[in-house]
C-alpha positions as CSV (number, residue, x, y, z in Angstrom):
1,X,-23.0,-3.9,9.9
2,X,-22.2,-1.2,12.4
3,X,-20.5,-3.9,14.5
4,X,-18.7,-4.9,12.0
5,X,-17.6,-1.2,11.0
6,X,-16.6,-0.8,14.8
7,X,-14.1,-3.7,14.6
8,X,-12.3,-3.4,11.4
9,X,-11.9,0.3,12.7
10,X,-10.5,-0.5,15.6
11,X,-8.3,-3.3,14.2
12,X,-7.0,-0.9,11.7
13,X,-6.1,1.3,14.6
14,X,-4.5,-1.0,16.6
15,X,-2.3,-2.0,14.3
16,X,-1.2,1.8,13.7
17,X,-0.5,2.1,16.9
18,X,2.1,-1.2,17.1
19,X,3.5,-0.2,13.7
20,X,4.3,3.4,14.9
21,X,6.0,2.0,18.0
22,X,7.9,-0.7,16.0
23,X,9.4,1.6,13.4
24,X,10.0,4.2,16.5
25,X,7.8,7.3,14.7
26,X,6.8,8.1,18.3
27,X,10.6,9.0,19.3
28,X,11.7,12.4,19.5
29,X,14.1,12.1,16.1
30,X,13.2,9.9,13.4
31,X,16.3,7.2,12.6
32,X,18.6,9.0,15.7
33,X,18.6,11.9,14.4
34,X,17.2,15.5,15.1
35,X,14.6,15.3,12.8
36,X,11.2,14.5,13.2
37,X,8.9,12.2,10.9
38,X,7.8,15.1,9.1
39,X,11.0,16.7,8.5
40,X,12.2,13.5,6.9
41,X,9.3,13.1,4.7
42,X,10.3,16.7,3.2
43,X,13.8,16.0,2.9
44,X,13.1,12.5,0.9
45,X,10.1,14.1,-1.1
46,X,12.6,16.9,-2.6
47,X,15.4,14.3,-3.1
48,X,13.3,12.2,-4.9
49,X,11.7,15.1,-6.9
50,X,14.4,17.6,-7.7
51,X,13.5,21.0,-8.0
52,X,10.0,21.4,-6.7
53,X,7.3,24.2,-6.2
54,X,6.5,25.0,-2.4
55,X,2.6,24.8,-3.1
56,X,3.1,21.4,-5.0
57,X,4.9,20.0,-1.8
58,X,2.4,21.1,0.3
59,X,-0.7,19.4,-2.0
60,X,1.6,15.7,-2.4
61,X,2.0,15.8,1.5
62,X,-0.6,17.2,2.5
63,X,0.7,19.3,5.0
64,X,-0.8,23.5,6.8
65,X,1.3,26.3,4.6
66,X,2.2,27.7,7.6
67,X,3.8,24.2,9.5
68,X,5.5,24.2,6.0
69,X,6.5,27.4,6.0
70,X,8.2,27.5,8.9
71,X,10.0,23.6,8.3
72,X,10.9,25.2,5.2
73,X,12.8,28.2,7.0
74,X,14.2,26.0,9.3
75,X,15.8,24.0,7.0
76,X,17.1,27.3,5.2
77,X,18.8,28.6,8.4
78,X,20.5,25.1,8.1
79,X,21.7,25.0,5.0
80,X,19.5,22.4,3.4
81,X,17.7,24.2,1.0
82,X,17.4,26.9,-1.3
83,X,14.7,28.8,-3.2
84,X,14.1,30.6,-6.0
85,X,11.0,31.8,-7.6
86,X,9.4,29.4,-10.0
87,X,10.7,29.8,-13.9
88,X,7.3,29.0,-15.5
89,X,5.6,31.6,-12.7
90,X,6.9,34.6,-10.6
91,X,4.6,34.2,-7.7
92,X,5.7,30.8,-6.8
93,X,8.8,29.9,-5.0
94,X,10.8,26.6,-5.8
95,X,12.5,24.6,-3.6
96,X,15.3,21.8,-3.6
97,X,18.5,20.4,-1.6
98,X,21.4,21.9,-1.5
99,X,24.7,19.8,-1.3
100,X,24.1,19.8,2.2
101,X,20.8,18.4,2.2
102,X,21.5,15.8,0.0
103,X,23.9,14.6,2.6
104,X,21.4,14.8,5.0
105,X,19.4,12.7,3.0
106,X,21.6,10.5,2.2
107,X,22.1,9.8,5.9
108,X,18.7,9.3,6.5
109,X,18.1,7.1,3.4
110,X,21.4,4.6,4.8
111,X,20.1,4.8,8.3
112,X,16.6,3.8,7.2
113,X,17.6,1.1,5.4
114,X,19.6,-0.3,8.0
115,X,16.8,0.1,10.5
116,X,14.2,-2.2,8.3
117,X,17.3,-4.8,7.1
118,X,17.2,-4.7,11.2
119,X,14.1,-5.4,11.5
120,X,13.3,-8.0,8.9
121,X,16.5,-10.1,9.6
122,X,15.0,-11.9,12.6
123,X,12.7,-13.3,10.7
124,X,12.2,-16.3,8.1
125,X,12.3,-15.8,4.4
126,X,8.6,-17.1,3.9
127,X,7.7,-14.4,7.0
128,X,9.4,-11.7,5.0
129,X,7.9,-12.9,1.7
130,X,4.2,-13.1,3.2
131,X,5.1,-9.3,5.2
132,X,5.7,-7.5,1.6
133,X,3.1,-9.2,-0.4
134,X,0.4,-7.7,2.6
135,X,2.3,-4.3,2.6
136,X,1.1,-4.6,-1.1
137,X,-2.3,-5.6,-0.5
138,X,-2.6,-3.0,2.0
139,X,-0.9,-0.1,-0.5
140,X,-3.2,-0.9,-3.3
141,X,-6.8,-1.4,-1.3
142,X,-6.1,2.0,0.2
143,X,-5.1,3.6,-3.0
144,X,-7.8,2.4,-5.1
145,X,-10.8,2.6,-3.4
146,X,-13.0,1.0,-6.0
147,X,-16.6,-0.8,-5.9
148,X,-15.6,-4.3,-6.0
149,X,-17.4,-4.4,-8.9
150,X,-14.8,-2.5,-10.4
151,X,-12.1,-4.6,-9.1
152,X,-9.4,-6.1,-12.1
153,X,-11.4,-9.3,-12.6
154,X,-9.5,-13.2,-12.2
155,X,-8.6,-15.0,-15.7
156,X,-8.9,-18.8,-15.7
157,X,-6.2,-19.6,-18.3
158,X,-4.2,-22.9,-19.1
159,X,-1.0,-23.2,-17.6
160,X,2.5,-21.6,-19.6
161,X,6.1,-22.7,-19.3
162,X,7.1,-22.1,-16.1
163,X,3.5,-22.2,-14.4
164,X,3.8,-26.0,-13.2
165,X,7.2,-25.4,-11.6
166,X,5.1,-22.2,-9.6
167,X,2.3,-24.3,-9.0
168,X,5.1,-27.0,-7.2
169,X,6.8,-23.6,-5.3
170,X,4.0,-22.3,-3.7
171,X,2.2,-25.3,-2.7
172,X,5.2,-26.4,-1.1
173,X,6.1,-22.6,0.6
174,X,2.6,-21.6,1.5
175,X,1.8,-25.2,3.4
176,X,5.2,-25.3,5.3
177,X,4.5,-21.4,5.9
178,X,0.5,-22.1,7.5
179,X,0.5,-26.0,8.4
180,X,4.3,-26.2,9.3
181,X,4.5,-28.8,6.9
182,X,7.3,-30.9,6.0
183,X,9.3,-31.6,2.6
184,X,7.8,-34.5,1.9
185,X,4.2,-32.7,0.9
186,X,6.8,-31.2,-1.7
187,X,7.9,-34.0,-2.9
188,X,4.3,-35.6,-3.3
189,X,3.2,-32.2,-5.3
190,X,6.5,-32.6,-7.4
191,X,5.4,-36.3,-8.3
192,X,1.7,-35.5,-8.7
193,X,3.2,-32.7,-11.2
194,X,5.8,-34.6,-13.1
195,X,3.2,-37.6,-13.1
196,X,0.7,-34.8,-15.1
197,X,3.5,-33.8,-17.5
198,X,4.5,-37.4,-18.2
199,X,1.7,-38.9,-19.2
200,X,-1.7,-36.8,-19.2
201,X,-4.4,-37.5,-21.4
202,X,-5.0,-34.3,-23.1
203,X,-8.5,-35.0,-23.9
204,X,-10.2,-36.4,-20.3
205,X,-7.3,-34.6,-18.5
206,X,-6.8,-30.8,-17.4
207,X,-5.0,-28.0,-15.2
208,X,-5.6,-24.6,-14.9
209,X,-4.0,-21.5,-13.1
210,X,-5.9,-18.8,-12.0
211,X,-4.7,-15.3,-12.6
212,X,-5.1,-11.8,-11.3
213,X,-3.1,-8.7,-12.4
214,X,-1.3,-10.2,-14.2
215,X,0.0,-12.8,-11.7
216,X,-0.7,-16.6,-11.1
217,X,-2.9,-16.4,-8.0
218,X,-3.9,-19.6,-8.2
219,X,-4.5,-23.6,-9.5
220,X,-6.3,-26.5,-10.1
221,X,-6.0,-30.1,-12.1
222,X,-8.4,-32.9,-13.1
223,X,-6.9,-36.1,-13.8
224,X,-8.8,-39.4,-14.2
225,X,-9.3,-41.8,-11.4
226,X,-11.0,-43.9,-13.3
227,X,-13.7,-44.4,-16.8
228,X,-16.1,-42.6,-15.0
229,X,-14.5,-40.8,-12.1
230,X,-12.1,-37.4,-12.5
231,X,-10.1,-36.5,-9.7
232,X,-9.4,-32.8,-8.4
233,X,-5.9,-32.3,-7.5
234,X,-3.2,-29.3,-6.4
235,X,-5.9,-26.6,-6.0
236,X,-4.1,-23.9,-4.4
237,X,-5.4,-19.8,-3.8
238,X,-2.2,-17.7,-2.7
239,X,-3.3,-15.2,0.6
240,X,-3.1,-12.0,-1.3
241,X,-6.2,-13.4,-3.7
242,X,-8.3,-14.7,-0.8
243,X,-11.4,-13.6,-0.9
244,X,-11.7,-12.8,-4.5
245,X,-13.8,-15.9,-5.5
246,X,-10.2,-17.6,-7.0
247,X,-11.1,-21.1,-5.2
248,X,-14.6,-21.3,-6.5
249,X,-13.8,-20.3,-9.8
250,X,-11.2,-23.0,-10.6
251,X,-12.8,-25.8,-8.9
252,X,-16.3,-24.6,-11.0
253,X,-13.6,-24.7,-14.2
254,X,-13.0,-28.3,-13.1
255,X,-16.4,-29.6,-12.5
256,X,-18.1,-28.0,-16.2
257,X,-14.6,-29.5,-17.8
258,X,-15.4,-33.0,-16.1
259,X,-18.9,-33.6,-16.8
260,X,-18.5,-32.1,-20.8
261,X,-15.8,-35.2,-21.3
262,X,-18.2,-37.4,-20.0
263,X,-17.1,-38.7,-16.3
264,X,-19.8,-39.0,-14.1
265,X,-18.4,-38.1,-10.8
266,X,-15.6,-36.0,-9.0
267,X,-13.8,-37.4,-6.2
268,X,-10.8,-35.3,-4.2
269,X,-8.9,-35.7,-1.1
270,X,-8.2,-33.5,1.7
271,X,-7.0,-32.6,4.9
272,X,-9.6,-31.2,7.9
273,X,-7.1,-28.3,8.7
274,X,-7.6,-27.2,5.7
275,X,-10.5,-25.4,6.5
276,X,-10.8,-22.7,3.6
277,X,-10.2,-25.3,1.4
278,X,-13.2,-27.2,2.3
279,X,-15.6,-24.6,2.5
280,X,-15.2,-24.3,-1.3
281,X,-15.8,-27.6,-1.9
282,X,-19.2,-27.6,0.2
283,X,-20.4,-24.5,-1.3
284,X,-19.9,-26.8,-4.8
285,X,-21.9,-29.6,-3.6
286,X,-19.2,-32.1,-2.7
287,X,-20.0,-34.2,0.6
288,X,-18.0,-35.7,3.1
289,X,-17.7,-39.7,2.8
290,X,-15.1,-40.6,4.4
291,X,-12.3,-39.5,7.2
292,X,-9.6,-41.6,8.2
293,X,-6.3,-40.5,10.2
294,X,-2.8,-40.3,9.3
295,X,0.5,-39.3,10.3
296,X,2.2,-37.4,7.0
297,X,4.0,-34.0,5.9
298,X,5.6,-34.1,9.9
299,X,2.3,-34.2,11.3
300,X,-0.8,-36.0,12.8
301,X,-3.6,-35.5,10.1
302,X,-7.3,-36.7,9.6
303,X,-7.6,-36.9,5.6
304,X,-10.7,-36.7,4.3
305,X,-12.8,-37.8,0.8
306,X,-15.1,-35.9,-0.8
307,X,-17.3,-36.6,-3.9
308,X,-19.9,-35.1,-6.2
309,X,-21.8,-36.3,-8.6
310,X,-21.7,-34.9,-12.4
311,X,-24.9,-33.9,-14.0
312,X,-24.2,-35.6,-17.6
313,X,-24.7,-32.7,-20.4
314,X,-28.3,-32.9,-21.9
């Protein structure tokens, strides 16, 4: 446990220190200009906030009175701000930007904007996507530091207009995005789909999407192979859910599904590089039968079958 302490603190350290040289907080003045990261925290915390109480800025940024204090007075001498005392009490002084500082900011605001359009460009759409999703994940583990317990729990839910085309989208991003693969796995999730829609039994047949805060997160379909064999299809957990038990859930919705209509077994294909994948399906009692390569999606795969048998209802 303490090992494990050690490394996530030291991974989380590591990355502060590549961030802080990528976005260039370590250079003298932040964005080329002669202020400091501080500085410009102060000047885009009052333009965002108007009209502001000295002691309030200090608490939402968490800065010494006196480092403040004597920012604040620079910025006077400057002609950024101006104070006044506080209409709803005398002993407090309110600040805010004067036209001048609102140029100021502005400047910074264009020049930091241009800085991160700078810095994302290089990159590929599905790298840009995946970047702000974890910037999310990152934002809202750190500012809600709940018991997992406590965490917003995962709906299991039928799919909604507009679901199956998502379920098509991501399957078809995420595996070009972490396998490199090609269109063609889109186009044999688009027919797998439209095959569902066309002609699904609604009684022995199923899909599901997995949801968590209000997004999908996640998905899963049983279709029939056969009279007494279902097959699980298109089960997908987007990165910013891993971990929360989204795979197990939806392929346990599949299994109770299949054996309360009656089929007798479950039978699904796979790929070995999809290692996550196949972790779930061991941990749900389906075994290995058979492996066999193949060259699809771009690449040289081994595809894999795995079944489990379905403990008829008593």
């Amino acid at each position: 446990m303490i090992a494990t302490a050690a490394k996530e603190i030291a991974a989380v350290r590591e990355f502060n220190r590549r961030y802080t040289r990528v976005i260039g907080v370590l250079r003298g003045g932040l964005l080329d200009t002669e202020y400091s990261l501080t500085e410009a925290r102060i000047i885009f915390e009052l333009a965002t906030s108007g009209s502001t109480e000295v002691v309030r800025l200090r608490r939402d940024l968490d800065l010494d009175p006196g480092y403040l204090s004597r920012i604040l007075a620079r910025f006077k001498s400057r002609g950024l701000i101006e104070t006044s005392r506080s209409s709803t009490d005398g002993r407090r002084q309110e600040v805010r930007l004067t036209e001048h500082g609102r140029a100021t900011f502005a400047t910074l605001n264009e020049r930091s904007s241009r800085e991160i359009g700078e810095l994302l460009a290089p990159h590929p759409p599905t790298d840009r996507a995946h970047l702000v999703e974890a910037m999310r994940t990152i934002q809202h583990i750190l500012d809600h530091p709940t018991e997992p317990s406590a965490a917003p729990p995962v709906a299991i839910r039928a799919p909604r207009p507009g679901d199956y085309g998502w379920v098509i989208q991501r399957h078809a991003a995420l595996y070009a995005a972490e396998y490199g693969w090609d269109t063609s796995y889109e186009t044999l999730i688009t027919r797998i789909t439209a095959d569902y829609l066309d002609k699904h039994d609604e009684q022995r047949e199923r899909a599901w999407i997995a949801e968590h805060n209000g997004e999908p997160v996640g998905s899963i379909f049983c279709v029939a192979e056969n009279d007494t064999t279902a097959r699980l299809r298109l089960l997908l957990v987007e990165p910013t859910a891993r971990g929360l038990g989204v795979g197990s859930a939806l392929v346990e919705e599949c299994l109770r599904f299949a054996t309360e209509v009656g089929y007798r077994e479950m039978v699904l294909w796979t790929n070995d590089v999809l290692t996550s994948a196949r972790h779930i399906y061991q941990r749900a009692g389906f075994e290995l039968v058979e492996s066999k390569p193949h060259h699809s999606f771009g690449h040289d795969l081994i595809g894999q079958t795995w079944r489990r048998p379905l403990e008829p209802n008593p």
